[in-house]
Structure formats: structure tokens, C-alpha cells
C-alpha positions as CSV (number, residue, x, y, z in Angstrom):
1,X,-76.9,-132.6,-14.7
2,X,-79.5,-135.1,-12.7
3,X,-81.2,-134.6,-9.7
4,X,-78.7,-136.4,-7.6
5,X,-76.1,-135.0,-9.4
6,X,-77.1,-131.5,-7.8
7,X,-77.6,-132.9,-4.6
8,X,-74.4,-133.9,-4.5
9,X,-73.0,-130.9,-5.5
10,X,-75.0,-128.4,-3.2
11,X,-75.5,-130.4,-0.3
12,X,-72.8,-128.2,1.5
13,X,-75.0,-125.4,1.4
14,X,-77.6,-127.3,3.1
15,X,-78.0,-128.1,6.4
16,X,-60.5,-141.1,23.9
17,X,-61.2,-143.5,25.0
18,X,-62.4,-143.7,28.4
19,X,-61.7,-145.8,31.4
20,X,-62.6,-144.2,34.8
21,X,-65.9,-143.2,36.1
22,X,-67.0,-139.3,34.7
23,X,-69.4,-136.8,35.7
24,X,-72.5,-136.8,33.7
25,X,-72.2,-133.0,31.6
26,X,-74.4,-131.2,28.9
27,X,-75.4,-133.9,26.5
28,X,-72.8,-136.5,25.2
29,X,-70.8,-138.3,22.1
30,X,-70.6,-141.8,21.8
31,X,-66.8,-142.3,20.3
32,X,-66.3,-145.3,17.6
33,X,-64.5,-148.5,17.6
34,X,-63.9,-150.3,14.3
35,X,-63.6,-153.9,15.9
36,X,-62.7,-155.3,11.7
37,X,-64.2,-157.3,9.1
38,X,-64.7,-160.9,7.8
39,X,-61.9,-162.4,5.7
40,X,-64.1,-162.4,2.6
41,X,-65.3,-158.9,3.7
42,X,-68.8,-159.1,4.3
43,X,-69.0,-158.7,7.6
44,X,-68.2,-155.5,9.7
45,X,-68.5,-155.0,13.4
46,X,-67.8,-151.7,15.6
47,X,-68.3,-150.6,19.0
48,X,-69.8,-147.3,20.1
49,X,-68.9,-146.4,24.1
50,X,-69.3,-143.6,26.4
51,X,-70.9,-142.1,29.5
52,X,-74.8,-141.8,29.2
53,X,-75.7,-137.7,29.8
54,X,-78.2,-137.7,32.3
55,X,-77.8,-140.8,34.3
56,X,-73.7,-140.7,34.1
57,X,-74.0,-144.5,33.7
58,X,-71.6,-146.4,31.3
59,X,-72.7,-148.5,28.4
60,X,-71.1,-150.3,25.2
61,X,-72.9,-151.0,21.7
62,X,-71.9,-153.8,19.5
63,X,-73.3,-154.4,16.2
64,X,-72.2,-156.3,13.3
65,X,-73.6,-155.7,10.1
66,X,-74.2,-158.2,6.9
67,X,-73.4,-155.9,4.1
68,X,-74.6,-157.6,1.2
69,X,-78.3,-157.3,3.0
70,X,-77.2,-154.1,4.7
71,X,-79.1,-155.9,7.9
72,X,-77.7,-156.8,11.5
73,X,-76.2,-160.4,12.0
74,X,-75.3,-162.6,15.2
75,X,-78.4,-161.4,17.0
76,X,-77.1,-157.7,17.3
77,X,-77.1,-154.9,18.4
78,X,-75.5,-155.7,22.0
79,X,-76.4,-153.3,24.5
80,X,-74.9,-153.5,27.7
81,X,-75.1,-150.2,30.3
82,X,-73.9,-150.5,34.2
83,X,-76.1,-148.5,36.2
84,X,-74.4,-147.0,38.3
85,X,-72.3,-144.0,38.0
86,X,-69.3,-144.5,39.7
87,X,-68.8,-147.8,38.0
88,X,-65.6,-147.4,35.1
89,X,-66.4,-147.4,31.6
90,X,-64.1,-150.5,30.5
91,X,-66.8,-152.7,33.0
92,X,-69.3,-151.7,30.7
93,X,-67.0,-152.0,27.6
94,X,-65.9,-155.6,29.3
95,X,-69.5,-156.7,29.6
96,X,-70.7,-155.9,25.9
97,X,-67.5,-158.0,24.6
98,X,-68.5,-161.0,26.3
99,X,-72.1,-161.2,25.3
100,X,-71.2,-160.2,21.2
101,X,-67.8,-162.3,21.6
102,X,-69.8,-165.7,20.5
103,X,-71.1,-163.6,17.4
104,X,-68.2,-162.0,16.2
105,X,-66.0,-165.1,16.2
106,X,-68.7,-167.1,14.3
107,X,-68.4,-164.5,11.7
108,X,-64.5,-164.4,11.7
109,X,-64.4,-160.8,12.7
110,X,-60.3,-161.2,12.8
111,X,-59.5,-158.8,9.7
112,X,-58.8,-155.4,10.6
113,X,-60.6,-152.4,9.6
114,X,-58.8,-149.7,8.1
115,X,-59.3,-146.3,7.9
116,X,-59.1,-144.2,4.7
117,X,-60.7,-141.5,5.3
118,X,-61.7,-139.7,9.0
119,X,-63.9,-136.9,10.2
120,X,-62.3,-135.9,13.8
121,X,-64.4,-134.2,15.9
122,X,-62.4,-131.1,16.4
123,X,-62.5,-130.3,12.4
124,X,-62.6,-126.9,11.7
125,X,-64.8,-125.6,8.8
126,X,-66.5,-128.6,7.8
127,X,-70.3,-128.9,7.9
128,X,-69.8,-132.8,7.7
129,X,-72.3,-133.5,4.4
130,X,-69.2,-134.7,2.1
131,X,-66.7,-136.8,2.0
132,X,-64.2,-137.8,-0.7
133,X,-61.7,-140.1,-0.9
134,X,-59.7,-142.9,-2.8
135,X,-58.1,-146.3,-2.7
136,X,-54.7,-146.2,-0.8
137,X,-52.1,-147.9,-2.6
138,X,-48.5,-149.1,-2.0
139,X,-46.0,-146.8,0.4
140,X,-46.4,-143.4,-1.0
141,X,-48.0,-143.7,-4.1
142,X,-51.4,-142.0,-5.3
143,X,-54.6,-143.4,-4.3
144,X,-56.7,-145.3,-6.4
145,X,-60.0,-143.8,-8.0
146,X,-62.4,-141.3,-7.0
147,X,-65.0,-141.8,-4.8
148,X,-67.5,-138.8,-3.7
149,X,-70.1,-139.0,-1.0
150,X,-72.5,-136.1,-0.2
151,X,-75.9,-136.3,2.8
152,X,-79.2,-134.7,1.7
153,X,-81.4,-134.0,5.3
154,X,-85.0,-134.2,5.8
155,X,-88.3,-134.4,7.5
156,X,-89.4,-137.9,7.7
157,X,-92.0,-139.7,9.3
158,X,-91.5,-142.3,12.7
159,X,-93.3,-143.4,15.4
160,X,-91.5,-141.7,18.0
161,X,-93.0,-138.6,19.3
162,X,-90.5,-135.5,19.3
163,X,-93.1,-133.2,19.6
164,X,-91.5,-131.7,22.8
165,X,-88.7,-130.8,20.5
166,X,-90.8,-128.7,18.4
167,X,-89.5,-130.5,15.2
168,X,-89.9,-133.8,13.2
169,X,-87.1,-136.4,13.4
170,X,-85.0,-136.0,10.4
171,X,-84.0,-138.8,7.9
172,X,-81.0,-138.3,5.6
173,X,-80.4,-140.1,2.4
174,X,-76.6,-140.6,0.8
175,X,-75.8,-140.3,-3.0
176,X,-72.4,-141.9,-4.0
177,X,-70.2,-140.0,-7.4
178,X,-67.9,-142.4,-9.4
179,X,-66.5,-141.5,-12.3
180,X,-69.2,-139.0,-13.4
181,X,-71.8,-142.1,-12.1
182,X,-74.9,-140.6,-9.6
183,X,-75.9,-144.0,-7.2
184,X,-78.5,-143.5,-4.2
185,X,-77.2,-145.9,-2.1
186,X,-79.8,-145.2,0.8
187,X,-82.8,-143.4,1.2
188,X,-85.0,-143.0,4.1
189,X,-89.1,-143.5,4.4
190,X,-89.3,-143.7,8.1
191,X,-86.7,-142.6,10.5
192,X,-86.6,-145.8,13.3
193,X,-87.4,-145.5,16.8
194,X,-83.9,-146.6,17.8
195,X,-82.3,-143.6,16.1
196,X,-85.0,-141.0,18.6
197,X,-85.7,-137.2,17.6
198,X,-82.8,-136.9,14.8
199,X,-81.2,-133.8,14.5
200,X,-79.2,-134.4,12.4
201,X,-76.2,-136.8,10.1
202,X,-72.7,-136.3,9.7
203,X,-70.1,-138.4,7.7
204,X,-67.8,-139.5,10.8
205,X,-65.4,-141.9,7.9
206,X,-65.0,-144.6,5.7
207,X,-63.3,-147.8,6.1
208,X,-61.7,-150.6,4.2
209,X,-60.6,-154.6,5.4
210,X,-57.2,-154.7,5.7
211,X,-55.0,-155.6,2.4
212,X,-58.0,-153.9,0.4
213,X,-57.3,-152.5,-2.6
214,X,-60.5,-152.0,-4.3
215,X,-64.1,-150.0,-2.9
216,X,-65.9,-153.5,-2.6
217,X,-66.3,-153.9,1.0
218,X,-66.3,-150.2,2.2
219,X,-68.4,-149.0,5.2
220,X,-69.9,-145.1,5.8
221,X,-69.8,-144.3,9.7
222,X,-72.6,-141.5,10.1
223,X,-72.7,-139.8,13.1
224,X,-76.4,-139.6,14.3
225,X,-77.0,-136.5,16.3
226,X,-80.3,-137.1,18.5
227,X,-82.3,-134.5,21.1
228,X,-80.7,-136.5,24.5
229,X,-81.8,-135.9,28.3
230,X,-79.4,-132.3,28.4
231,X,-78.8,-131.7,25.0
232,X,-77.5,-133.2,21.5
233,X,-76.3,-137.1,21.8
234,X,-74.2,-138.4,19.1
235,X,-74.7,-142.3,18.3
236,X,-73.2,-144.3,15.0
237,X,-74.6,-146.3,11.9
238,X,-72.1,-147.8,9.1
239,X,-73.8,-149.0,6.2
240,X,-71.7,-150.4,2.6
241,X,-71.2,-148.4,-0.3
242,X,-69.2,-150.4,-2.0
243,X,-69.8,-152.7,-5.1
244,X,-70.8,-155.4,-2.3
245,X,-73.6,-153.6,-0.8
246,X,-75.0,-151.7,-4.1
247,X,-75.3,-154.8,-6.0
């Protein structure tokens, strides 16, 4: 067995939405809004939303992501925060959708985003490295194929300083199992400044355009767990691993 065959295998032994002002508390999660896809699939957009720890102000994230390049499109992210704390979450929400609304309807963002397989944050037992899952088909029949995803963790270098953390930002890389077939679909060398002191990854899903009935446009959601102002902060990336963005 290769490398990232073992990887894969032992990584396990490794490492509401909501809509009236909150109280700032003890660090915070971002929750995730799959906003769809392009007709021909290339394009994905999500949201991630919530209640800054810290300040308690709202703010909304937008991105949309080009995945044959596995790069940002329509000039996002779009980051729009309301700073002030008794201000609801939906103006925030409100206020991100109208600056990314010109981007996401020149891309066709209209096809919905289905998803096939979902990490909820209140799962017991799962350490959050691996992920399997197949192709739904019609009604009740099996799924489609076998794909396997596993997380390797790591030190890696950036130019943020998380020094007061008493430990280097961590990068992750993901390894992808088809039929027996290793592929590294991502790997860091330097952890970006817009992820901050890494903690560390967890698969949050995988989704698929609606009407999909092969892997070629399917997203990761990772859940990026980051030293915040009180405590751990959970943010989102999605990158392909499908055919489309492996090419």
C-alpha cells in the first residue's frame, strides 16, 4: 500500500439559522448556506453567517468558487459585518446578498446544491477526518460508486503570527479513494492569512448540482477551526473533488 493509501487509512487515529440580535458567548460557529451551482456545474457559491464572538456584531460571507481553477470568481469573497450589536443577523445576511447578487446571477448561480453527504455538528463519535459517500440514484435505490475522503493535519508555515497561541497554524491536505485509486487532491505549502492561527479541519459535507448523477462537479465543505477573540471560531472553505476540479 502507498503512502497516501495509509494516510487515508489511519488518519482517524490522528488528530439555525439566526435572525435576532444574540449575546456575544465563548467563541463562535459560522453555520453554512449552499446558495447552488451553475447549470453546467462549474460554478459553486455558499454563504457562511453568524454572530462575531467578541464584538457580538453580525456578518455574512459570500464566495463563489470557479472549480475547474479551484480560485474565487465575481470578485469574491463578500464580506459584509453590521457593527453594532443589537442590529439582527438577516440585516447583515441582507446586505452581503446585495453586494454578491450582481456576481452570482452573472454566473447563473440558479441550480441547486444538494446534499449527499452531512457532518451535523452535534455528531457523536466522529473525529471529522473521513468521509464516505456515493452517488444517489433514483427513489430508493443504492447509490452509485464509492468515493472515500480522509484529512491529514500539519504544521505549516504563514505569515500570520500565532505565537500568542503557543502553536504554528496548521495546514491540512485531502487524499481522495476511488476504486482502489490514491489522488491528492490538495495539499498545503503555506496556510493563508485569511484562514488566522488554524487549529484545526473537519469535513462539514459534500455536495452535488441538482439532477447529478455522476462525482464531476462535487464540492468538500471543511470546517476551519481558528484561535478567535474567546475561544475556537469555526469558518468554511469548499473546494472540487470531482473529475472537474482534478483534471
Amino acid at each position: 500500500m502507498g503512502k497516501a493509501g495509509l494516510v487515508l487509512r489511519g488518519l482517524a487515529l490522528s488528530l439555525g439559522l439566526l435572525l435576532a440580535p444574540a449575546a456575544a458567548s465563548a467563541a463562535e460557529s459560522a453555520q453554512f448556506n449552499a446558495l447552488g451551482f451553475s447549470e453546467d456545474g462549474r460554478y459553486f457559491a455558499f454563504e457562511q453567517f453568524g454572530i462575531q464572538d467578541g464584538s457580538g456584531f453580525p456578518y455574512s460571507d459570500i464566495f463563489l468558487i470557479d472549480l475547474d481553477t479551484d480560485r474565487f470568481a465575481g470578485g469574491t469573497p463578500v464580506r459584509a459585518r453590521i457593527d453594532d450589536e443589537d442590529t439582527a443577523l438577516s440585516a447583515a445576511r441582507q446586505k452581503a446578498f446585495a453586494e454578491a447578487g450582481e456576481a452570482l446571477n452573472a454566473h447563473g448561480i440558479y441550480r441547486p446544491a444538494l446534499p449527499i453527504a452531512l457532518r451535523g455538528d452535534g455528531e457523536l463519535n466522529d473525529d471529522g477526518l473521513t468521509l464516505s459517500y456515493g452517488i444517489p440514484s433514483w427513489g430508493l435505490a443504492e447509490t452509485q460508486g464509492e468515493f472515500h475522503l480522509g484529512l491529514e493535519i500539519f504544521k505549516a508555515p504563514s505569515a500570520t503570527n500565532c505565537e500568542f497561541f503557543e502553536g504554528a497554524p496548521m495546514g491540512y491536505a485531502l487524499v481522495r479513494e476511488t476504486e482502489g485509486q490514491i489522488d491528492e487532491i490538495h495539499r498545503d505549502t503555506r496556510v493563508p492569512t485569511s484562514r488566522g492561527c488554524v487549529i484545526t479541519y473537519k469535513f462539514y459535507g459534500v455536495f452535488l448540482p441538482f439532477g447529478a448523477y455522476e462525482n464531476t462537479s462535487a464540492v468538500a465543505v471543511l470546517s476551519v477551526w481558528s484561535h478567535g477573540f474567546e475561544g475556537p471560531d469555526r469558518r468554511f472553505i469548499a473546494l472540487p473533488v470531482g473529475e472537474r476540479g482534478t483534471q
